[in-house]
C-alpha positions as CSV (number, residue, x, y, z in Angstrom):
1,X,15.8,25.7,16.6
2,X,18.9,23.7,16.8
3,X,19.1,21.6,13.1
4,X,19.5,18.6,15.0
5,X,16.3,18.8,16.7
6,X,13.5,16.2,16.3
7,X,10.1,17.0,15.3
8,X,8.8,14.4,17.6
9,X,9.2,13.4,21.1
10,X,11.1,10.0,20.5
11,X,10.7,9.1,24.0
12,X,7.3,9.0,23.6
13,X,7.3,6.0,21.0
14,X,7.0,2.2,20.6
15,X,10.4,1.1,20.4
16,X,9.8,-0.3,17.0
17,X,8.7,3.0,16.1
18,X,11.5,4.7,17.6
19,X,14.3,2.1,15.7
20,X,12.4,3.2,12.3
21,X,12.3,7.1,13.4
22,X,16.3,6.7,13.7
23,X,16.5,4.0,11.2
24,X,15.1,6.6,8.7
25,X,17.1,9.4,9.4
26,X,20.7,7.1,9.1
27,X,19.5,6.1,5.5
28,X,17.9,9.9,4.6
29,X,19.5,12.0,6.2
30,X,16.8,12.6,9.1
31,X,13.3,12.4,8.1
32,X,12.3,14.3,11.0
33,X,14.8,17.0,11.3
34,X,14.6,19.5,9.0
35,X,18.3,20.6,8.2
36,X,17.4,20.7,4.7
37,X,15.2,23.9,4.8
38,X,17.2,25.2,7.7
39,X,20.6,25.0,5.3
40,X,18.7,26.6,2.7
41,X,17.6,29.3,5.1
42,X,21.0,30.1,6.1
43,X,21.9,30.1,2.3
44,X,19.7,32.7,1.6
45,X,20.6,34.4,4.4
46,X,24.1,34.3,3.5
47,X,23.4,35.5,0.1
48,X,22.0,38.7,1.4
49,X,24.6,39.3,3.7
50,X,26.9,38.8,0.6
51,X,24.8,41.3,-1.0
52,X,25.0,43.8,1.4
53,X,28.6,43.6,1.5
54,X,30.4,43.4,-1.7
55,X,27.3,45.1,-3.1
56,X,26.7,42.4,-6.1
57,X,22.9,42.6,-7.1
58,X,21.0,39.7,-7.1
59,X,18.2,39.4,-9.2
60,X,14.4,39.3,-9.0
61,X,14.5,36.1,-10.9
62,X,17.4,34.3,-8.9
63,X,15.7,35.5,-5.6
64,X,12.1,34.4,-7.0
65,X,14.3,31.1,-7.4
66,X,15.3,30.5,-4.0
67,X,11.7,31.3,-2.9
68,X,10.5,28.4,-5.3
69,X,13.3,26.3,-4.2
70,X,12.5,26.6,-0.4
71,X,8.8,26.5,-0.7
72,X,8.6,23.0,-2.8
73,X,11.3,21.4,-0.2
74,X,9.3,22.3,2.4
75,X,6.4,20.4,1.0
76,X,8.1,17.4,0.3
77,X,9.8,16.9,3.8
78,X,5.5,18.0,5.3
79,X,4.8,14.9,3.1
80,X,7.7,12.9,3.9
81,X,6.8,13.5,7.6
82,X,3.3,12.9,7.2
83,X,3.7,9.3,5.7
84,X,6.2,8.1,8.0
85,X,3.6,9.3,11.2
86,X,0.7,7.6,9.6
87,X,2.7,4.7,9.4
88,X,4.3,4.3,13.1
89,X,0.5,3.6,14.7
90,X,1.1,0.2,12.3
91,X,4.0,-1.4,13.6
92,X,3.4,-4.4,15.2
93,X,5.4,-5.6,18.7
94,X,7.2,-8.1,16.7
95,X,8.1,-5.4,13.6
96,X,12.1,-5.7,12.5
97,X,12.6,-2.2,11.1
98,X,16.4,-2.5,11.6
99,X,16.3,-4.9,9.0
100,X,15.3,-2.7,6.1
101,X,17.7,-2.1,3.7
102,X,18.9,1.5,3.6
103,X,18.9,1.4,-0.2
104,X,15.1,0.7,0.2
105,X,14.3,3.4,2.3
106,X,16.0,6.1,0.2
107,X,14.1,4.4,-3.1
108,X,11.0,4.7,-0.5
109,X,10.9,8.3,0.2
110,X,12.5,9.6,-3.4
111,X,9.1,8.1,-4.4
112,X,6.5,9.4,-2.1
113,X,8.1,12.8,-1.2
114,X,5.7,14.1,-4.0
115,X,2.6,12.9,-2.7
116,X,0.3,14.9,-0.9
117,X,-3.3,13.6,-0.8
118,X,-4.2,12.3,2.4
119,X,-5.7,8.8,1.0
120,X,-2.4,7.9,-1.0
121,X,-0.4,8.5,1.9
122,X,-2.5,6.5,4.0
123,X,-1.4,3.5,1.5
124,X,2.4,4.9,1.1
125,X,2.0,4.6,5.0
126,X,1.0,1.3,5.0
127,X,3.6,0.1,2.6
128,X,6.1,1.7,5.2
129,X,4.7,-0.3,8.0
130,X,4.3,-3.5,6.3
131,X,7.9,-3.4,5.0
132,X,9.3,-2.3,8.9
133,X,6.7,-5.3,10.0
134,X,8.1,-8.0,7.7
135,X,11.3,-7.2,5.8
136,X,11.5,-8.3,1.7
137,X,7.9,-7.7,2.0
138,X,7.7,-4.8,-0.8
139,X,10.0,-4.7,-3.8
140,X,11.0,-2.0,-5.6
141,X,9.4,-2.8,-8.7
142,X,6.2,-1.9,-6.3
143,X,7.2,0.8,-5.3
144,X,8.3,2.3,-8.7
145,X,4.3,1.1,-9.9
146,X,3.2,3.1,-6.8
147,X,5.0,6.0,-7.3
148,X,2.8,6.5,-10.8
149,X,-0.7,5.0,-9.2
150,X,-3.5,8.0,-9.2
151,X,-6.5,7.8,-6.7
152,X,-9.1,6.8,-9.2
153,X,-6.4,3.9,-10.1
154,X,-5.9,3.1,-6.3
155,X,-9.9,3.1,-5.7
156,X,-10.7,0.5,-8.3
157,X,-8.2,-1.9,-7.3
158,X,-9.2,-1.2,-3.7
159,X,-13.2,-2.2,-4.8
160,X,-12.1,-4.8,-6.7
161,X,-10.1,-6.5,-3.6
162,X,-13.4,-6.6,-1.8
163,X,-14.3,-9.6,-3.6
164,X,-10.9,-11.1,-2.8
165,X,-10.5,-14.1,0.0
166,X,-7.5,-15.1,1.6
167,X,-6.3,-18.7,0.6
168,X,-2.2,-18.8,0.9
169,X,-2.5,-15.3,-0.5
170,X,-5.2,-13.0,-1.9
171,X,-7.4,-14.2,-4.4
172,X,-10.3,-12.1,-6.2
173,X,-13.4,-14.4,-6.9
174,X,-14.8,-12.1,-9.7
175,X,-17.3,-14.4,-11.8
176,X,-18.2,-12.3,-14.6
177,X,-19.1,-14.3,-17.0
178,X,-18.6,-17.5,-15.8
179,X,-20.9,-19.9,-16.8
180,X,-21.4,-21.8,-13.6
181,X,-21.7,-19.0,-11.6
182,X,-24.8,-16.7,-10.6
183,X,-24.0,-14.0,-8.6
184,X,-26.8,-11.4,-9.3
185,X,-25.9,-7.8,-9.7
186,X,-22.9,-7.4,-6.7
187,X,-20.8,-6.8,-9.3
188,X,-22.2,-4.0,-11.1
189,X,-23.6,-2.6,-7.2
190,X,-20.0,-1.8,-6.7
191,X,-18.6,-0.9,-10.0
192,X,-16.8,-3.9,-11.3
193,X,-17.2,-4.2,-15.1
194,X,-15.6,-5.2,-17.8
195,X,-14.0,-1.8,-18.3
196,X,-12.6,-1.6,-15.0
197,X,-10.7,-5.4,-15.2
198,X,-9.5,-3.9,-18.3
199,X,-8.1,-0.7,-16.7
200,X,-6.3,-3.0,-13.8
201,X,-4.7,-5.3,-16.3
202,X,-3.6,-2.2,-18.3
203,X,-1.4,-0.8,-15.8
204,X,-0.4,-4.1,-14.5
205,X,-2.1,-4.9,-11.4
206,X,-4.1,-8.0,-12.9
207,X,-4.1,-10.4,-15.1
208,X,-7.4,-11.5,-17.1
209,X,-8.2,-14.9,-17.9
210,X,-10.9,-16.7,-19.7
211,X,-13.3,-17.2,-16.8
212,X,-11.9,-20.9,-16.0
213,X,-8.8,-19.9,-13.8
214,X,-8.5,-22.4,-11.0
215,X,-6.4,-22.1,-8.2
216,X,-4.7,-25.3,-6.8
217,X,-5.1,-25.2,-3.1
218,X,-2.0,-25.3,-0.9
219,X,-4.2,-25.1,2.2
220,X,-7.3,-26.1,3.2
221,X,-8.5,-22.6,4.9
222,X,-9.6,-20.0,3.5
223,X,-11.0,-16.6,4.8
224,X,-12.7,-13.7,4.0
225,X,-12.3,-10.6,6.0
226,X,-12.2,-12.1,9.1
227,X,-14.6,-15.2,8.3
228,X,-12.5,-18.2,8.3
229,X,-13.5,-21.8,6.6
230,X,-12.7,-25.0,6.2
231,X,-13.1,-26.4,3.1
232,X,-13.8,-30.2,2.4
233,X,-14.0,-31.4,-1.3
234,X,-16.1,-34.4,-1.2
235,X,-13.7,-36.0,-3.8
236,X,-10.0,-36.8,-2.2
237,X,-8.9,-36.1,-5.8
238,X,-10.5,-33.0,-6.1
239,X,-8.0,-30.0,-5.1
240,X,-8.9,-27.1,-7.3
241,X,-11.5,-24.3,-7.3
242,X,-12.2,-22.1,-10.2
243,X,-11.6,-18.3,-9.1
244,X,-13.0,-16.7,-11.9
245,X,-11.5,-13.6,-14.3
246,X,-8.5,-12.4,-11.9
247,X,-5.4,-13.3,-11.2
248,X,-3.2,-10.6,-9.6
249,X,0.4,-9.9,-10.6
250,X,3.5,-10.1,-8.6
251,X,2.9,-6.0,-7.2
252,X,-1.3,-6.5,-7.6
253,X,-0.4,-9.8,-5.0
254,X,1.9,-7.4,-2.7
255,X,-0.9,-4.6,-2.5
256,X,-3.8,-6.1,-1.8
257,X,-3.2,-6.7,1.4
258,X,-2.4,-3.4,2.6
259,X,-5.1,-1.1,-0.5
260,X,-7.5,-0.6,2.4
261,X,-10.8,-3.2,1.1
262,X,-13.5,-3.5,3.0
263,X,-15.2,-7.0,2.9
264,X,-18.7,-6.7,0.5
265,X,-22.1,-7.4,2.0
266,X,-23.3,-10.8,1.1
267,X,-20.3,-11.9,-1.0
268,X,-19.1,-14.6,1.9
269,X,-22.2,-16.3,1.2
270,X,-23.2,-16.2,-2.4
271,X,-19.3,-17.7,-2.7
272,X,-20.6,-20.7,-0.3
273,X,-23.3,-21.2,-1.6
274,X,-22.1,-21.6,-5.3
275,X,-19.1,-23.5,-4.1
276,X,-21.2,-25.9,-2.4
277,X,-23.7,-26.4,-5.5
278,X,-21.0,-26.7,-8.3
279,X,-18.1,-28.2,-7.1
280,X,-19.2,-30.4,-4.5
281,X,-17.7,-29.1,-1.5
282,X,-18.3,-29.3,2.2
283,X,-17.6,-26.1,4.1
284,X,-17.2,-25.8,7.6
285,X,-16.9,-21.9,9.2
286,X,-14.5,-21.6,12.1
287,X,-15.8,-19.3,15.5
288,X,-14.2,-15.5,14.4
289,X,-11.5,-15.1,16.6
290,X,-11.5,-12.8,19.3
291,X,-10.2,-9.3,18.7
């Protein structure tokens, strides 16, 4: 195989997907061309032909070496590759990967090239995507906190994002505790304790407030997987909603988006339904739009 051949057919892409193919291998050194492991075939090679011919021994252990050497780059670029396939399915039509820095890209995959379960690549994937989609999206202060985020640490942020709506960015409406609200056991049915919030603030994904943290609307809509609403305090003056025990941090607000959450059977309404009984407020839902 010739070391400039491409794993994939190119022609065969979205043209976004084909600018971040190429846009990748400019900044890396081609992600899908694997001249790496071919060079350090030919170096062994060559160190056996040296062998042979001046007759200068070289060791089990230096041989052992090389073996090690080629095995764990061949698993990197596998994972490299991997991400960066999952990821060109979520381009959109309007996605700008020209405009990603190179610096970014190289930061990218010097962080992910480690990672081999299939569920964290899925979100390295989509960190990929949503960075190609919208530029600036993803900094790399997130990507240095994703590069040392387990599964069991990615899960419980992704359950807790089930409670979160949409309202000029995510928001998780976790009530525990809160003396105004009742929402009977949906927390606990999905594992969010006290425990858990605890866990997320430790490694910096939220931040944990008294129970009385209220968010000043800069919008009127909100939405919650899909459900859209209008919402209509019944006082002009009245422009804030308590969200309960969450706020996210600057990386918690740039993952949730893209953690994989799945919206949480009955949650749009218990949050309607307390909304409307303790702060006075008219909501209208908006027709789901059409797929």
């Amino acid at each position: 195989m010739d070391e400039n051949t491409s794993l994939i057919n190119i022609g065969e892409l979205s043209r976004p997907a084909t600018v971040l193919v190429e846009k990748i291998s400019d900044a890396i050194g081609g992600i899908f061309k694997p001249y790496q492991i071919i060079r350090v075939a030919k170096a062994e090679a060559q160190a056996d032909r040296v062998t042979a011919d001046s007759q200068i021994e070289i060791s089990d252990l230096q041989r052992r070496a090389f073996h090690r050497f080629l095995e764990e780059e061949a698993k990197k670029q596998k994972n490299i590759e991997d991400i960066t396939q999952k990821a060109l399915p979520l381009l959109n039509e309007n996605s700008k990967p020209n405009e990603v820095e190179d610096d970014w890209i190289i930061n990218f995959f010097d962080r992910c090239r480690l990672i081999s379960d299939d569920d964290m690549q899925s979100l390295w994937s989509r960190v990929l995507a949503g960075e190609a989609n919208s530029p600036g999206s993803y900094s790399n202060r997130t990507l240095s906190f994703l590069s040392g985020l387990d599964r069991r640490e990615a899960d419980m942020f992704t359950r807790l994002c089930g409670f979160a709506w949409d309202i000029g960015g995510m928001v998780p409406f976790i009530y525990l505790g809160h003396p105004d609200f009742s929402l009977p056991n949906i927390y606990e049915k999905h594992r969010i304790d006290e425990r858990l919030l605890k866990d997320l603030e430790t490694i910096g994904l939220i931040q944990l407030t008294d129970g009385r943290f209220e968010m000043v609307f800069p919008q009127n809509r909100a939405s919650y997987f899909g459900r859209e609403v209008i919402l209509r305090f019944k006082h002009g003056d009245k422009t804030v909603l308590p969200v309960g025990r969450v706020q996210l941090t600057n990386v918690g607000e740039e993952l949730a988006p893209i953690c994989g959450a799945d919206s949480v059977e009955g949650f749009f309404d218990l949050c309607i339904n307390n909304w409307k009984l303790n702060h006075w407020i008219e909501v209208v839902e908006l027709p789901k739009k059409a797929d």
